[in-house]
MOPAC internal coordinates of N, CA, C and O (Angstrom, degrees):
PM7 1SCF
backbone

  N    0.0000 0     0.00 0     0.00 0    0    0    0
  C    1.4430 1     0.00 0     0.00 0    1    0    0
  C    1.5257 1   107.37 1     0.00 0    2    1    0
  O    1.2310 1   117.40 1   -42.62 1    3    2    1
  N    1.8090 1   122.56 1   137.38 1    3    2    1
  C    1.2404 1   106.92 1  -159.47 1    5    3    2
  C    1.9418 1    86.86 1   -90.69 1    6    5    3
  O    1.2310 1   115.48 1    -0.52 1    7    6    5
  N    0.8420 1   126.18 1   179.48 1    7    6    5
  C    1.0688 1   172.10 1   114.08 1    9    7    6
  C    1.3796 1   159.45 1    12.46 1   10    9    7
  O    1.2310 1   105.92 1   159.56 1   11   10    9
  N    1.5531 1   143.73 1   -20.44 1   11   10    9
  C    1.0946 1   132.71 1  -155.22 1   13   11   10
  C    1.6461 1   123.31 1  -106.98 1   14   13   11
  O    1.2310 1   122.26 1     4.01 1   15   14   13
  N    1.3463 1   113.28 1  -175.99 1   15   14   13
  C    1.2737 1   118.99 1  -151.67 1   17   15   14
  C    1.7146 1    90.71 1  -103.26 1   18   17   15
  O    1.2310 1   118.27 1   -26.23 1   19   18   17
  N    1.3868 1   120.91 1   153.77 1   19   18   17
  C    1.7045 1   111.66 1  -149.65 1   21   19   18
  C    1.8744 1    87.17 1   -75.61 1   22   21   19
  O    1.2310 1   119.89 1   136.42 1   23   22   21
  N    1.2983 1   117.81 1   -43.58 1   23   22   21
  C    1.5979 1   109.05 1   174.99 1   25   23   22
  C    1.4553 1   120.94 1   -53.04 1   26   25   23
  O    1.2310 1   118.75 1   141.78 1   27   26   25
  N    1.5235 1   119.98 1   -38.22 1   27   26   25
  C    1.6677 1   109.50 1   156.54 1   29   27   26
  C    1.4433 1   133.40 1   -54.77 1   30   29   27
  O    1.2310 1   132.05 1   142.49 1   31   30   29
  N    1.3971 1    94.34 1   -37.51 1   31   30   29
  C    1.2756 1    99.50 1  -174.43 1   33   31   30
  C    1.7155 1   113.10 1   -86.69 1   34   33   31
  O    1.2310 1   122.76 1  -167.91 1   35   34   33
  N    1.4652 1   112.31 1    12.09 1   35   34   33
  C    1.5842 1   118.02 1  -174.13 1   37   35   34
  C    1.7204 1   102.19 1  -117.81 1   38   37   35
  O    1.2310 1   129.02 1  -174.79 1   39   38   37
  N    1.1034 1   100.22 1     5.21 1   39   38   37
  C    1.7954 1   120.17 1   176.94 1   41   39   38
  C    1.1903 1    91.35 1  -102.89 1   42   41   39
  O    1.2310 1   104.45 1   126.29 1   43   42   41
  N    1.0254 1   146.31 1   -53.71 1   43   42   41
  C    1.5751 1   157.98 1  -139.53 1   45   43   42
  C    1.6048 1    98.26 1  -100.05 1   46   45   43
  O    1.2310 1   119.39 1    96.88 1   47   46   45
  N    0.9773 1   118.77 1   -83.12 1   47   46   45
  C    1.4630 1   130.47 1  -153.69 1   49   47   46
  C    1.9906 1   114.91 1   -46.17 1   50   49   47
  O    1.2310 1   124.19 1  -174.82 1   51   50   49
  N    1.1997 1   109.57 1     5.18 1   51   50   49
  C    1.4578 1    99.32 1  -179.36 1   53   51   50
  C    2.0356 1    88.43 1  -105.85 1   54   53   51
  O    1.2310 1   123.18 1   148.49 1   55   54   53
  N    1.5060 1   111.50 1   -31.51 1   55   54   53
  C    1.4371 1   109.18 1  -176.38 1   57   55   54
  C    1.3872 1   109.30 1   -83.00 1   58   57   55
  O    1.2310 1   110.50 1   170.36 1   59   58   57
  N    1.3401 1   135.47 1    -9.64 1   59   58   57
  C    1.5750 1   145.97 1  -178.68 1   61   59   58
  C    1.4061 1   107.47 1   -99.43 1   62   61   59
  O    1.2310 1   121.73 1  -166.36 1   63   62   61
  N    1.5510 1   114.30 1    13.64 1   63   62   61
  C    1.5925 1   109.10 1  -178.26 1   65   63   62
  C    1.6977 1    87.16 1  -134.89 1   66   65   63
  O    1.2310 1   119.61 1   170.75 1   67   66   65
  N    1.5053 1   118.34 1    -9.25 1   67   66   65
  C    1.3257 1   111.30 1  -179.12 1   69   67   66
  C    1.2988 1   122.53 1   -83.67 1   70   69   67
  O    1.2310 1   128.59 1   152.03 1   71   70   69
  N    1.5909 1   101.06 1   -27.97 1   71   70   69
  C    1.1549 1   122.77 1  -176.98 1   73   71   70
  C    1.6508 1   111.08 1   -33.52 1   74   73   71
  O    1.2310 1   119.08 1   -26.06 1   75   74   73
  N    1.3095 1   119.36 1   153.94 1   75   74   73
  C    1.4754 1   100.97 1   163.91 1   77   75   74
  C    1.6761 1   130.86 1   -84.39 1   78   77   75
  O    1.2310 1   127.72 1   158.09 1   79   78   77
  N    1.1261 1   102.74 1   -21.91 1   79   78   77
  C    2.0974 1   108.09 1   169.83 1   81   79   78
  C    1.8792 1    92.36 1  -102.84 1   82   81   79
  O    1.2310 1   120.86 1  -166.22 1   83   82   81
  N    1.4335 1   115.96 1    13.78 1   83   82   81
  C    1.4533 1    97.03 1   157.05 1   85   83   82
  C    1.7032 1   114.76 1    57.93 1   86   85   83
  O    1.2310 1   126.60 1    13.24 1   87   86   85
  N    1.2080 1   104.91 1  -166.76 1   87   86   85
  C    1.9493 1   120.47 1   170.29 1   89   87   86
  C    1.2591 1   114.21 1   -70.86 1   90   89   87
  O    1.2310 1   110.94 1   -95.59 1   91   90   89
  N    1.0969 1   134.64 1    84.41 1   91   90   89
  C    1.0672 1   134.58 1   179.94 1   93   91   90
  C    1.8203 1   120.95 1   -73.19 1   94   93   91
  O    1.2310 1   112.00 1   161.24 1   95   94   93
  N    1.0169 1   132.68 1   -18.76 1   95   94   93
  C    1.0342 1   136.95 1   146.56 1   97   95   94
  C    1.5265 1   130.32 1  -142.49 1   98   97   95
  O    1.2310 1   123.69 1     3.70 1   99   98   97
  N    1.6608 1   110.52 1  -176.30 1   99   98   97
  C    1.9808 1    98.48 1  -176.22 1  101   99   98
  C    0.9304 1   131.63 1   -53.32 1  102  101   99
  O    1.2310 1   113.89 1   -61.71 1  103  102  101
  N    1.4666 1   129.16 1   118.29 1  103  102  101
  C    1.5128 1   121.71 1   171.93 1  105  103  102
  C    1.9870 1   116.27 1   -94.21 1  106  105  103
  O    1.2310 1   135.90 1   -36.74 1  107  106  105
  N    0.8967 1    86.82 1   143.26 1  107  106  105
  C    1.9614 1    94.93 1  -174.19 1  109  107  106
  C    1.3070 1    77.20 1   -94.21 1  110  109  107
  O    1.2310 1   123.28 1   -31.34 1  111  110  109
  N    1.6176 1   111.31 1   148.66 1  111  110  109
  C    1.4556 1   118.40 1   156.93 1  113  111  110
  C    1.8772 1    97.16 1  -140.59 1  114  113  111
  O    1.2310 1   127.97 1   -54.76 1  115  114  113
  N    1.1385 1   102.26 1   125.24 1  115  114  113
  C    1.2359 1   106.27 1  -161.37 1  117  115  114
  C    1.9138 1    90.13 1  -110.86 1  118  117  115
  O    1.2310 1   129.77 1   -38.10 1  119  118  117
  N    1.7719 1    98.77 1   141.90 1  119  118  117
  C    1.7602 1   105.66 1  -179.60 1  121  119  118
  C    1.3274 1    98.14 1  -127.24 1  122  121  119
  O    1.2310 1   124.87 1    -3.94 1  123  122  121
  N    1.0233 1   108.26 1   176.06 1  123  122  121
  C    1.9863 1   118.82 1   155.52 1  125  123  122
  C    1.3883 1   114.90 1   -35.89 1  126  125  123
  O    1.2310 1   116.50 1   145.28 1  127  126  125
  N    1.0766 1   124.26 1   -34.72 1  127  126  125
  C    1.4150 1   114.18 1  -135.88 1  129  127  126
  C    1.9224 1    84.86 1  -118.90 1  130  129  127
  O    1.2310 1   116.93 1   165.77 1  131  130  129
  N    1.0953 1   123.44 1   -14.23 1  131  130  129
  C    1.7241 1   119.69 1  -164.04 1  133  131  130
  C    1.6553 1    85.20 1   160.36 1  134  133  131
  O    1.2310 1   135.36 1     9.43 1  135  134  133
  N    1.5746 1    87.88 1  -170.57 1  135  134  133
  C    1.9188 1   123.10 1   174.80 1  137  135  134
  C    1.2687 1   100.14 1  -126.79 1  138  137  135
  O    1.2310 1   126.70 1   -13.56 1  139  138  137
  N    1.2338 1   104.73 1   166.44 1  139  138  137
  C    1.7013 1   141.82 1   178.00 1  141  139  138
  C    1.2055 1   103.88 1  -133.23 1  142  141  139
  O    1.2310 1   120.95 1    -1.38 1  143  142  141
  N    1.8013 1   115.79 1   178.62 1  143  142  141
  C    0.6894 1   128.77 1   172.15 1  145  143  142
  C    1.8230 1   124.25 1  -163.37 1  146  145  143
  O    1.2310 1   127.18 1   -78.31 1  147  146  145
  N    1.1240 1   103.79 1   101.69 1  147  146  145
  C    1.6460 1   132.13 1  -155.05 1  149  147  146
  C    1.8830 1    89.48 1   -61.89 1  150  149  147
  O    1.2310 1   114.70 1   -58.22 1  151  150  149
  N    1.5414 1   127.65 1   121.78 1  151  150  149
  C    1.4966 1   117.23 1   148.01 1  153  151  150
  C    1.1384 1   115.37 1  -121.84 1  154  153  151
  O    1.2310 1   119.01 1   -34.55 1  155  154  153
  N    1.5870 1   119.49 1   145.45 1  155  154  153
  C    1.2638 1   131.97 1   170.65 1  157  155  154
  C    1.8671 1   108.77 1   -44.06 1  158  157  155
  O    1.2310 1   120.70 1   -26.39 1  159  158  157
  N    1.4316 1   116.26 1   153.61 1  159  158  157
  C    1.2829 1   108.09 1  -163.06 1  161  159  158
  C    1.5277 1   109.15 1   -89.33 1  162  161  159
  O    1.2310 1   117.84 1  -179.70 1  163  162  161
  N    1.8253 1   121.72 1     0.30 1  163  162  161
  C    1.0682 1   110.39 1  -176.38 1  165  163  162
  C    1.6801 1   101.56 1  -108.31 1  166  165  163
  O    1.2310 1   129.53 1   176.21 1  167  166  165
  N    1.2763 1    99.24 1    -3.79 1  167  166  165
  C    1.7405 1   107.60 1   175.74 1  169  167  166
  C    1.6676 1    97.52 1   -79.66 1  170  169  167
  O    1.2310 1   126.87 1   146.11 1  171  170  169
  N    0.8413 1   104.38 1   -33.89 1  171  170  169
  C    2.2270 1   119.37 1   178.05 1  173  171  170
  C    1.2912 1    97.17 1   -56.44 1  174  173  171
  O    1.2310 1   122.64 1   113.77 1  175  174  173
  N    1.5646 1   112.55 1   -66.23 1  175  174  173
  C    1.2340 1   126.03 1  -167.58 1  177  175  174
  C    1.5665 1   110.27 1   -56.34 1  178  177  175
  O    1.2310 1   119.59 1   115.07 1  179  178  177
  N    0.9120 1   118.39 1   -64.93 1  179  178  177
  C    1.5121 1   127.62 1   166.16 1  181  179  178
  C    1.5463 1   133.50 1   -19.98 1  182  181  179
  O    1.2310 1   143.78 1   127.65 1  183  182  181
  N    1.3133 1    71.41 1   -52.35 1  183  182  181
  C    1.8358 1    90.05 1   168.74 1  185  183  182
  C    1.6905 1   133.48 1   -90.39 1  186  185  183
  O    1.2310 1   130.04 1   162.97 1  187  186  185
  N    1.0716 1    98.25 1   -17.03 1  187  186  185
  C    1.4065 1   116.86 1   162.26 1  189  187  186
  C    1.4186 1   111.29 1   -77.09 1  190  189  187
  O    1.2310 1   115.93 1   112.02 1  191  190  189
  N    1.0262 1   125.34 1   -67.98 1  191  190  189
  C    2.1543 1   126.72 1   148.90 1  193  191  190
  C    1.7392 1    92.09 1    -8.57 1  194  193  191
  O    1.2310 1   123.54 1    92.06 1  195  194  193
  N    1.3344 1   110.81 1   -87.94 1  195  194  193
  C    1.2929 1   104.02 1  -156.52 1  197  195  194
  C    1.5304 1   125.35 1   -59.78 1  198  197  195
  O    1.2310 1   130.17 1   156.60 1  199  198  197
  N    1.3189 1    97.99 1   -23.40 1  199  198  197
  C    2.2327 1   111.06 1   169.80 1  201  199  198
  C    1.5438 1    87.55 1   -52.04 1  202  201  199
  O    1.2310 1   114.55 1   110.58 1  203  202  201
  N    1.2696 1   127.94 1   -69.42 1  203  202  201
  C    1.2603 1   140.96 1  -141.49 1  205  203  202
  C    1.9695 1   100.37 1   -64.65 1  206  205  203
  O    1.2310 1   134.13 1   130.02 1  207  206  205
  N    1.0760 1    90.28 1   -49.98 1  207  206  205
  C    1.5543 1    75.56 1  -163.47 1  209  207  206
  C    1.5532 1   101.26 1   -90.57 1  210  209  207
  O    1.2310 1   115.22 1  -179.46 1  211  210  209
  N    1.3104 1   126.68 1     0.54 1  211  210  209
  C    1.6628 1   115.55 1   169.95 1  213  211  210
  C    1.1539 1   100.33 1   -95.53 1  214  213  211
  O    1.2310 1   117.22 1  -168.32 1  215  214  213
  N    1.0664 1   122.89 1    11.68 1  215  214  213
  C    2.0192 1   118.31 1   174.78 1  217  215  214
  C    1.3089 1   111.31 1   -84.69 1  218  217  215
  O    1.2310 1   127.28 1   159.85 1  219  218  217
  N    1.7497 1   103.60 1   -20.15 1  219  218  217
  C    1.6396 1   119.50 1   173.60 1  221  219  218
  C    1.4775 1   109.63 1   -67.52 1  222  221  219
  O    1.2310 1   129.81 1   -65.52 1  223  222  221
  N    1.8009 1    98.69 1   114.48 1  223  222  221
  C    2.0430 1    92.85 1   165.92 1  225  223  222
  C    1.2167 1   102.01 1   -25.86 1  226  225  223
  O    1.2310 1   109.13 1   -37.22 1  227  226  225
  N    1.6067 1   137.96 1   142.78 1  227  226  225
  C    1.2605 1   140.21 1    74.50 1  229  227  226
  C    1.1936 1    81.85 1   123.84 1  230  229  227
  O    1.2310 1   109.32 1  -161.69 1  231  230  229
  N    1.7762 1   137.62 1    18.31 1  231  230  229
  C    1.4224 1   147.65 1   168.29 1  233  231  230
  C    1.5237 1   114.24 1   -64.53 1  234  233  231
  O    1.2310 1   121.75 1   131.49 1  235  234  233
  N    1.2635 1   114.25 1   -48.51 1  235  234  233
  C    1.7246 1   143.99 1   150.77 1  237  235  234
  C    1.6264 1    89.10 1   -18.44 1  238  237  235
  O    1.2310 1   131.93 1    73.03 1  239  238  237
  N    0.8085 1    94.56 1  -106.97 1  239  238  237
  C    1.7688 1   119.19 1  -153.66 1  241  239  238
  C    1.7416 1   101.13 1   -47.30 1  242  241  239
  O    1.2310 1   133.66 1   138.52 1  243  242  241
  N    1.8763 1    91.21 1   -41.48 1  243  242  241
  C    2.2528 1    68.69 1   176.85 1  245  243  242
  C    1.3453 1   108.94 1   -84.03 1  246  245  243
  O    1.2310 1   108.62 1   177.09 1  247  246  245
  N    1.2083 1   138.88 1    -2.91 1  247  246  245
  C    1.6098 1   122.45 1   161.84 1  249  247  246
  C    0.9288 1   116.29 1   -60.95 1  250  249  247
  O    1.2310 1   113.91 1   134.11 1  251  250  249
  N    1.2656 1   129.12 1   -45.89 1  251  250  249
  C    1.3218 1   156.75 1  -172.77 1  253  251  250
  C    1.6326 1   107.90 1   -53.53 1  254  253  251
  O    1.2310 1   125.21 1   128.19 1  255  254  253
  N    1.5868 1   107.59 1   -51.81 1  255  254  253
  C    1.4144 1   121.94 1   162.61 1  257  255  254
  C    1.6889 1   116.62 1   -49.30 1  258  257  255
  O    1.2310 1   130.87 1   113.86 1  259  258  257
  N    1.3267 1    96.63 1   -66.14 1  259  258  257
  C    1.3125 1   103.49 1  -176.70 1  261  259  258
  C    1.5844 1   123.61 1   -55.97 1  262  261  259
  O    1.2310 1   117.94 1   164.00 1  263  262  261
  N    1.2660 1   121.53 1   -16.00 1  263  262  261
  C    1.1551 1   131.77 1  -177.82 1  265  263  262
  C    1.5139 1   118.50 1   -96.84 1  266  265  263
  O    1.2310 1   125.72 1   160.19 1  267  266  265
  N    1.1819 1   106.61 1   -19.81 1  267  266  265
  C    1.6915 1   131.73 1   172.79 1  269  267  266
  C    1.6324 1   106.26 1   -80.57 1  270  269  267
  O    1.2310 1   114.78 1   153.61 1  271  270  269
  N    1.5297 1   127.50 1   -26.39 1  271  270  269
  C    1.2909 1   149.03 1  -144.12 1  273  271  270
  C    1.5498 1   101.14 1  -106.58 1  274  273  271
  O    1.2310 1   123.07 1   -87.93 1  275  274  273
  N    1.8419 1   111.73 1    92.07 1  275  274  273
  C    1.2841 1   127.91 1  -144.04 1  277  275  274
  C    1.9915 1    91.08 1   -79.52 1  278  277  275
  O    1.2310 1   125.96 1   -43.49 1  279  278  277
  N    1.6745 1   106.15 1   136.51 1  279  278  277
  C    1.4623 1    93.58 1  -161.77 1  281  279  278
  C    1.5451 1   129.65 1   -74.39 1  282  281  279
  O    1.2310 1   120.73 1  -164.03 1  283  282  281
  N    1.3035 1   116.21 1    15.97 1  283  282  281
  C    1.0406 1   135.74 1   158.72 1  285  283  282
  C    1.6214 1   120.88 1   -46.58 1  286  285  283
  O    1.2310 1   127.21 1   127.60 1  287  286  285
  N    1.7925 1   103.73 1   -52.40 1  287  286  285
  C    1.1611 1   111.02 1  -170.77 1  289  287  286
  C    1.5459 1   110.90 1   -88.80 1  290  289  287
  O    1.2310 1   133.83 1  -170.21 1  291  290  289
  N    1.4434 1    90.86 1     9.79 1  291  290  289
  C    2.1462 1    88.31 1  -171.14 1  293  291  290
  C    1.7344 1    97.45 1   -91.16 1  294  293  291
  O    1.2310 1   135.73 1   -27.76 1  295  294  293
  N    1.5748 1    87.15 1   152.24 1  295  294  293
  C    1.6414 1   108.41 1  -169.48 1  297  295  294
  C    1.6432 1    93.98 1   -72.31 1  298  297  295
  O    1.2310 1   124.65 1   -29.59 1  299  298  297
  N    1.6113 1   108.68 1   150.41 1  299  298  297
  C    1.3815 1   110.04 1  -179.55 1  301  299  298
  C    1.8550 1   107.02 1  -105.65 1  302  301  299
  O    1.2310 1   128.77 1  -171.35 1  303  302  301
  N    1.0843 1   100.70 1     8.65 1  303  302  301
  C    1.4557 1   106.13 1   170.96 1  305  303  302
  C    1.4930 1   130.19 1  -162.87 1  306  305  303
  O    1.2310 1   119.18 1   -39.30 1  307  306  305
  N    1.1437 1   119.16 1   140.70 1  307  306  305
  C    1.5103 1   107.96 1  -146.25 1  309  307  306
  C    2.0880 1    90.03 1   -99.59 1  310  309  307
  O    1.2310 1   131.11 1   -30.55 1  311  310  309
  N    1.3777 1    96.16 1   149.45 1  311  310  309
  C    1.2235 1   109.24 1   175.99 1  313  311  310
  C    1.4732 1   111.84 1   -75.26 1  314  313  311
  O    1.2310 1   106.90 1   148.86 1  315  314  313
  N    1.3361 1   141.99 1   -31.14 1  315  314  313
  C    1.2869 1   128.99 1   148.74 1  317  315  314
  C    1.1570 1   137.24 1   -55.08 1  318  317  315
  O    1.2310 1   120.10 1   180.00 1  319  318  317

């Protein structure tokens, strides 16, 4: 993860959001006082998806299934 100092990164941060592919991943911005930590909004997004649906009883374990679930054996049409 790169790196910068909160005054670099306050030089930076209006041209690192202009960019056209933007922040592409976490930036640490480290100050006097502690660190932060800058995420792209679809890396945010992403991860909030995944809080959400492992908060579901027993959501965990059937993804988990389903992803283990060699595609041979997957149904080619859904009953709903």
């Amino acid at each position: 993860m790169r790196t910068l100092t909160v005054e670099h990164a306050q030089a930076q941060l209006e041209a690192m959001l202009e960019q056209p592919d933007g922040l592409k991943s976490p930036l640490r911005i480290e100050g006097p006082g502690g660190s932060a930590v800058l995420v792209p909004e679809a890396l945010w997004s992403g991860a909030q998806e995944s809080l959400a649906l492992l908060s579901i009883p027993a959501m965990g374990e059937s993804l988990q299934a389903g992803m283990n679930t060699p595609l041979g054996e997957c149904d080619e049409s859904l009953a709903w």
